[in-house]
N, C-alpha and C positions, 0 to 999 in steps of 0.2 A: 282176444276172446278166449275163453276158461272153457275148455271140453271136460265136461265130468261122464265120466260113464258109470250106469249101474250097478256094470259089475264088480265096481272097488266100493262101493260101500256095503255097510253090513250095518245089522241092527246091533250087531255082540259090541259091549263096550272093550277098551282096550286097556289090556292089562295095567297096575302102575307098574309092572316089574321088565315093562316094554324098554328094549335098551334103545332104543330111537326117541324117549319123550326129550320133552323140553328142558329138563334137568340133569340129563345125563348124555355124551355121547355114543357114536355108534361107534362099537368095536371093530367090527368088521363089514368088510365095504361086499351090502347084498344088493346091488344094484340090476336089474333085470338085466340080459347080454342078449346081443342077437343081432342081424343084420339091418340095423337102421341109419346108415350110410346113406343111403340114398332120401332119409327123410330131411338132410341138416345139408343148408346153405356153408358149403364155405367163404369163410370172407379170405381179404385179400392178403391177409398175413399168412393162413394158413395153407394158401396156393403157392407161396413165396417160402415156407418153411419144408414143401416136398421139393424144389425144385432149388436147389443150392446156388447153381449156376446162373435162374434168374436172379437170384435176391441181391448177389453181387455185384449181379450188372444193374438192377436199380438202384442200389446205395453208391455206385462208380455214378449213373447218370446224377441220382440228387446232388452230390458231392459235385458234379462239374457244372449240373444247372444254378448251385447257390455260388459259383465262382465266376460263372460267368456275369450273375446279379452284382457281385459286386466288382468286377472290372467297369460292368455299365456305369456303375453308381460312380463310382472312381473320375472316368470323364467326364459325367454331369456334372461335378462340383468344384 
């Protein structure tokens, strides 16, 4: 779902000499800044990318869960 709020829009058209249109990039990055940390879900990589010590030990555990896959597979065949 699309939140539009009234206060971003305006009646004034936008300049052509806007360095944000469609035809030109932005020079510089004016991105609003401020405490919105607590608005953004992290997912699970980026839990695993503050915490070193976990990530290691999950890539130790997959690495031992896909060896032990195939030591099973091994005796099935």
């Amino acid at each position: 779902m699309l939140v539009s709020l009234d206060l971003q829009r305006t009646s004034e058209p936008k300049s052509e000499d806007a360095p944000n249109n469609f035809y030109q990039s932005v020079p510089e990055d004016n991105r609003v800044e401020g405490g919105f940390g607590n608005l953004v879900v992290p997912s699970v990589s980026d839990w695993l990318d503050k915490n070193l010590l976990l990530q290691w030990g999950a890539i130790a555990g997959t690495l031992a869960l896909a060896f032990l896959a195939v030591q099973a597979f091994k005796k099935e065949g």
